[in-house]
N, C-alpha and C positions, 0 to 999 in steps of 0.2 A: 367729567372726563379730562378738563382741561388741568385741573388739579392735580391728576393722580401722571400725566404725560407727562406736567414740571418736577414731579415728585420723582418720574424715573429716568426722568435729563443725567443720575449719580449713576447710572447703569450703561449708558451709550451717548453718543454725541449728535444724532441723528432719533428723536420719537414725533412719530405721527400718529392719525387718527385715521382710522378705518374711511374708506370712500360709503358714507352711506349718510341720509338726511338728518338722523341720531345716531351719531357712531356710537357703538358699545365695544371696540376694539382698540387696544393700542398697538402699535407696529415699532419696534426699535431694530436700528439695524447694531448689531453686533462684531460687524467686519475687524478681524484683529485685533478682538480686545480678553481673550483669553488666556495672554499672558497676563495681563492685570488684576486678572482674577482667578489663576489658579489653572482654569479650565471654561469652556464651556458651559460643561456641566454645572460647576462651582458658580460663574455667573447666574446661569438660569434659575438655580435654588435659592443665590440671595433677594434674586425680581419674586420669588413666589413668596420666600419668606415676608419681606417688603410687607406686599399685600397681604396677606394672611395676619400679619400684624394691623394690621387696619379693618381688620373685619369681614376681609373678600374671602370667598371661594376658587382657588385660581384653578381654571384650566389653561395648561400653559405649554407649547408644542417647538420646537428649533427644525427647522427647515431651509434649504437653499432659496426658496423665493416665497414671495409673500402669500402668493396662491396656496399655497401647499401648506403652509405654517398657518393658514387661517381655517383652512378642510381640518387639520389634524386636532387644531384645537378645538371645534366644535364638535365634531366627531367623534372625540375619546369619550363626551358626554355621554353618549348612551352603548358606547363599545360595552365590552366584554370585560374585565375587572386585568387579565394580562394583556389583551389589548390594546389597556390605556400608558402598558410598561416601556411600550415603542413607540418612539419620538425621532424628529429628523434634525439635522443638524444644525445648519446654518441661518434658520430661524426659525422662532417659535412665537404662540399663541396663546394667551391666557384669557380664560372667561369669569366672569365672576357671578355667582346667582345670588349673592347677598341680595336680603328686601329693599334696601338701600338706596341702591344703583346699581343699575348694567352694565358690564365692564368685561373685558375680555383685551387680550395684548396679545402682540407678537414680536416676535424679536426674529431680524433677516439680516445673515451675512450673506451678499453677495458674491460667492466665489466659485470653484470649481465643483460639477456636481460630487457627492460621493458620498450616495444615498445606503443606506441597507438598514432593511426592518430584523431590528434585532429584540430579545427579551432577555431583561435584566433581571438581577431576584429584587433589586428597588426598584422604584422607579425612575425612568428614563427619561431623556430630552430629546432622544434622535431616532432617525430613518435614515438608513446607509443602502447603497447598492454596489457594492465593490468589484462586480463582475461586468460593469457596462458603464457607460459616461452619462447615464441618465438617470433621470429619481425612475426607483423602482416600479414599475409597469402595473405590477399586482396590484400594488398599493392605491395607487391612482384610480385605476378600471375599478376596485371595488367601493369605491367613496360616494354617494347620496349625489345626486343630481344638486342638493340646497347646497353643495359645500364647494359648488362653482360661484358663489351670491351672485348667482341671477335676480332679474326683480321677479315679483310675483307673477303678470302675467303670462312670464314666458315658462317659468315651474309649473303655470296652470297646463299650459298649452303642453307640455313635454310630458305632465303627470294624464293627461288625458289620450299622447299617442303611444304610453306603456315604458316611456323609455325615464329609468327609475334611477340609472347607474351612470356614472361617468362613462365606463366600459360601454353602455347598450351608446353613447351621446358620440363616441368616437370612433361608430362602424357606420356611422353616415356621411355618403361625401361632402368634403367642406363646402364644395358649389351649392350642393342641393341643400345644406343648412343656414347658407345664408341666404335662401333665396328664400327660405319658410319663417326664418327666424332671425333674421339681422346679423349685425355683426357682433351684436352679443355674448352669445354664445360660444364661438370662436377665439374672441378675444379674451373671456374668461378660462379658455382653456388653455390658450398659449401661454398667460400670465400663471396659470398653478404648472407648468412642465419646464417652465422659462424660457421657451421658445418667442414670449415679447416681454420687454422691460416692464416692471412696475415702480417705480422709483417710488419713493417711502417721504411724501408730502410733509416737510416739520408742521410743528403746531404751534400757533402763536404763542408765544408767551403771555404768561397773565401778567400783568401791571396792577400794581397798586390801586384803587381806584379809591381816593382819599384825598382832601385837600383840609389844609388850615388857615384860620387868620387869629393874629393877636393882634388887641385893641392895646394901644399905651396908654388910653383914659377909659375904662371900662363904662359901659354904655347900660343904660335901659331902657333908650328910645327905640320904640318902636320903629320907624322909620329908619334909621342906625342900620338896628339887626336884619330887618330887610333886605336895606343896598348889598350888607356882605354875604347875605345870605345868598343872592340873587348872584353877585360874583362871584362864589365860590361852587355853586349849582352849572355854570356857567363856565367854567373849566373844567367839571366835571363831563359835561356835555362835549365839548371839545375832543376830550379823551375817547369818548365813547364814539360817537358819529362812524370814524373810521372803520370801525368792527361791523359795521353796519345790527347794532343794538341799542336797545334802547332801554331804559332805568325804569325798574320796577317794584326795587328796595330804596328808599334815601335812611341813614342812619344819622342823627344830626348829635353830638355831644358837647355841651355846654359847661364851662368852666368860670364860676361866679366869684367875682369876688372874694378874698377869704380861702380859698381852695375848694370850696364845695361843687360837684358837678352835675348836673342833669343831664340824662339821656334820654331822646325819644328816638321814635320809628314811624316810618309811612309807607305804606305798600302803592302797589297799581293794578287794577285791572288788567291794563295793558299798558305795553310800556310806549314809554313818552321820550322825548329830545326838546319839552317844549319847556326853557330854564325857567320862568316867568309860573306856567301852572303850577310846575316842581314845586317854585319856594311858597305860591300859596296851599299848598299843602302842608309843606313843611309846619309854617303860618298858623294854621289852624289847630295842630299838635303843639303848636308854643305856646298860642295861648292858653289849652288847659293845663300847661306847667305850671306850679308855683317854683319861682326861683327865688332864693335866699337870698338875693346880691343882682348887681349890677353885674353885664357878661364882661369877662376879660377874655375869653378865649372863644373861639366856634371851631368845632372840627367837622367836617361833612362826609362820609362815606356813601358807596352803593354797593350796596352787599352781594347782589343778585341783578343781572341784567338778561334781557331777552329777544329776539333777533326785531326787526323793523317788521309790519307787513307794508307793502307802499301799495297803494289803490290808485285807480282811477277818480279822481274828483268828480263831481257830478255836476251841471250846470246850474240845476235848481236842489238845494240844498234841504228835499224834502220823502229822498228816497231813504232805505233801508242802511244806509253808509250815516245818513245824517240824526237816524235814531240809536243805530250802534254810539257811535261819539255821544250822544246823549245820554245813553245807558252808561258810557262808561264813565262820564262826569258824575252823577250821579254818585254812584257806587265809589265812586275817589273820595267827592267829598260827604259823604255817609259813612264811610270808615275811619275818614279824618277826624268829623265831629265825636265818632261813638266809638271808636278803637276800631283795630281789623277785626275783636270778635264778637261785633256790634254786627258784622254784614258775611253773612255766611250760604252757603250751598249744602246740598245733602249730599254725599256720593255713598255708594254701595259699600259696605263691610262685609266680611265673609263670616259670617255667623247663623247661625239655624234659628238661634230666638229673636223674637223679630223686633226686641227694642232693642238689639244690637248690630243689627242687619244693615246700618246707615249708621253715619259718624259729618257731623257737620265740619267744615273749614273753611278758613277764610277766603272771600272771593279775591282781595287783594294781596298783592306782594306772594311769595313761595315758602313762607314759612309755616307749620303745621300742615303744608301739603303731603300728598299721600306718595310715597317715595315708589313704590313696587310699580314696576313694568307696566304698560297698558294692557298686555294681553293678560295678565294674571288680575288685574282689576275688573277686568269685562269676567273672565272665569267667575269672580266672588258672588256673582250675580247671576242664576241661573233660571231662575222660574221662568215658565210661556207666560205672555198676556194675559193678563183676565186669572191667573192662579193665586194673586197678592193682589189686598188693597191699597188703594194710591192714598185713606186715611187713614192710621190707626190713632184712638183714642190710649193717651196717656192722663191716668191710668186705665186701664181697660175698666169698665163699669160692669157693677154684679148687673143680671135679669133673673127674672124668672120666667118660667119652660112649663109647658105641657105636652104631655106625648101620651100614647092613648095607652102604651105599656111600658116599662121601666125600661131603660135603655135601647126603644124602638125608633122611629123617626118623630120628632115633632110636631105636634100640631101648632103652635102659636105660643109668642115668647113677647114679655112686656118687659123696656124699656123704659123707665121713669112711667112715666104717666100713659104713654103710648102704645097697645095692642096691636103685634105684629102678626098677621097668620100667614103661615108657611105654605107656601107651593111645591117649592121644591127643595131638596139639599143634597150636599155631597161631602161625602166624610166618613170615618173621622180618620184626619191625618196626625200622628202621633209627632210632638214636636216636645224634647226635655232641658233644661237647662243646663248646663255645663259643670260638670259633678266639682270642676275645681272652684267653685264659685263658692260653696256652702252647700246647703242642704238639697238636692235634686230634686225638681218639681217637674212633674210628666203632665202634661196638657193636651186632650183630645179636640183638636180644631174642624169644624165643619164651618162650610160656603152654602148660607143660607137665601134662597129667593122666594121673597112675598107675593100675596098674591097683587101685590100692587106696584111687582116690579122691579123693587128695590133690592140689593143683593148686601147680605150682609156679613162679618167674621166674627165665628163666635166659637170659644171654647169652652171645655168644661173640666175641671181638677178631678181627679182622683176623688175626691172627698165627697163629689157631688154635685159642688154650685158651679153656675153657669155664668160667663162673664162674655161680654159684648166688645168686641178688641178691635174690627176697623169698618168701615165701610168702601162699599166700592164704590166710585162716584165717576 
């Protein structure tokens, strides 16, 4: 997000990020810059274009205040297809569904209201009301209770007393809403009518995060490349602290002798401020380099940084804090010694066949992480408890079956050497491989339980034969 904010700094002089713990919003204020571009309108199409040229999805809204411009932008998502052709004026809202990242902008001029919902035969950027001094009444009362961004438990609380609508949220008197529900509520309604300010928070600037040194006697003392590696880690950290983040990519590139250069990388579990661990990291990714030459140059970057957690210390350095910090050394230097794709995790894929269903990544650093939203990650994974096994054997092992008639229940299935007799089973759930794969193979899956307990995954092909694919354990 911080990327795409300095990317739309050519748009307005004023971009911020959405007030939320993960903004997926940008906010630009727009105030008087529509002679420089034509129009409005003309701006708001070069921010979508912008983004559409970079792979996003925009939904994108111009509105008098921020509140409004951030309702409209979300909102058009599941509107009506002419709906989505009325836009308000003097700021707007873009969202973005790419897999990517979540993204979403607004853009706010602050000026006089002069709202009205009109339909264009294109599409639109605005909401006008030309017969009163305020955003259109309709338009507001009919907008989602979510497009106040309330936090959740107060949407819980509001979805449970019926009240669904902006409209149903502003025939309650203000006494008696904030006596139920804080001042929440309230102030999220003031800030979409503009009856309270929101002023439009810039966004930090991103800085370089890169540091060099040149040697005038190039070195391959170990000890040498240390020190500067250690000082240049070390300004590194300086930079960062402020942000209150900490480093969880080092990029290190080496310049040998002769012009030849190496490059390595080290990731983090979690990030660090600590210069000293950093370079023995680094350290350990050096030594598996072979370099052609003595170093003349080191260049250091951090690619990827990630916010601090700060804890309470603990007296006796034998609780749950002092095994975390252990696990995460570990897992640093396990990655260091064996690559990041030495030390890896499973996380869920969205796939039906079940050697595709999980996709390993690295537990270090953010790169080959899984980019799509958390809520669409938790989606890919949908089975109850106890419906998947926690083993599946690759490759699935043939058995052999008996059943007391051709395609009835089983009585007892042998695995290598070992005679399994069936208790009970449930099945078959039809599960096929994906026709763009190659040739479609259709597989009858039952959940089998022995009489000794044990529950086991087995399918059978079309063709007949029976294969043994995970265990429940």
């Amino acid at each position: 997000m911080q990327r795409l904010a300095q990317a739309c700094e050519r748009y307005s002089p004023l971009v911020g990020l959405e007030e939320a713990p993960q903004p997926e919003s940008l906010l630009l204020d727009v105030t008087g810059l529509e002679h420089i571009f034509g129009s409005e309108e003309s701006l708001a199409r070069q921010v979508q274009q912008e983004l559409e040229g970079q792979g996003y999805e925009v939904r994108l809204a111009v509105a008098d205040t921020v509140g409004l411009a951030w309702a409209w932008a979300h909102r058009t998502h599941h509107a009506p297809r002419d709906a989505q052709k009325a836009l308000p004026r003097q700021a707007s809202g873009i969202k973005d569904n790419a897999p990517t990242l979540p993204h979403s902008q607004a853009l706010q001029q602050p000026c006089q209201v002069r709202a009205h919902l009109h339909h264009a035969e294109r599409d639109g950027y605005f909401v006008r009301d030309a017969e009163s001094n305020g955003i259109t009444r309709s338009v507001i009362d009919a907008l989602p209770i979510a497009a106040l961004r309330l936090s959740d438990p107060v949407l819980d609380l509001l979805g449970q007393l019926g009240i669904m609508t902006v409209g149903q949220l502003k025939q309650i008197a203000r006494g008696s809403l904030a006596a139920r529900l804080g001042n929440e509520p309230l102030r999220r309604l003031d800030q979409l009518t503009g009856a309270a300010a929101e002023p439009i928070v810039p966004h930090q600037p991103l800085t370089a995060l890169i540091v060099s040194w040149s040697l005038e006697f190039p070195t391959s003392r170990r000890e040498a490349i240390t020190q500067i590696l250690l000082r240049l880690v070390e300004r590194l950290v300086e930079q960062v602290v402020p942000t209150d983040q900490g480093i969880v990519e080092l990029n290190c590139r080496l310049q040998c002798e002769g012009g030849q250069t190496r490059e390595f990388f080290t990731g983090l579990f979690r990030p660090s401020i600590d210069a000293k661990y950093l370079v023995d990291l680094l350290m350990l990714r050096l030594d598996q380099t072979a370099l052609p030459g003595p170093i003349a140059h080191l260049c250091v970057s951090v690619p990827a940084t990630a916010p601090l957690v700060w804890r309470q210390q603990e007296l006796f350095a034998t609780g749950s804090l002092a095994a975390e910090r252990q696990l995460s050394l570990l897992i640093n230097r396990l990655s260091g010694r064996l690559g990041a794709g030495g030390v890896v995790r499973a996380v869920p894929h969205a796939s039906h066949q079940p050697e595709r269903s999980f996709r390993y990544v690295p537990l270090t650093g953010t790169r080959d992480k899984p980019k799509r939203p958390a809520a669409k990650r938790a989606a890919a994974f949908t089975a109850q408890p106890g419906q998947l096994p926690l083993a599946l054997y690759a490759p699935p092992r043939p058995i052999e079956v008996m059943s007391v008639v051709p395609d009835g229940p089983l009585v007892w299935f042998r695995d290598r050497a070992a005679q399994h007799r069936v208790a009970r089973q449930w099945g078959p759930e039809r599960i096929a491989t994906g026709w763009w794969r190659g040739r479609s193979i259709e597989r009858d899956y039952y959940r089998i339980e022995t009489e000794s307990g044990t529950r086991f995954w087995i399918f059978r092909l079309t063709d007949g034969n029976w294969f043994l694919h995970g265990e429940f354990v």
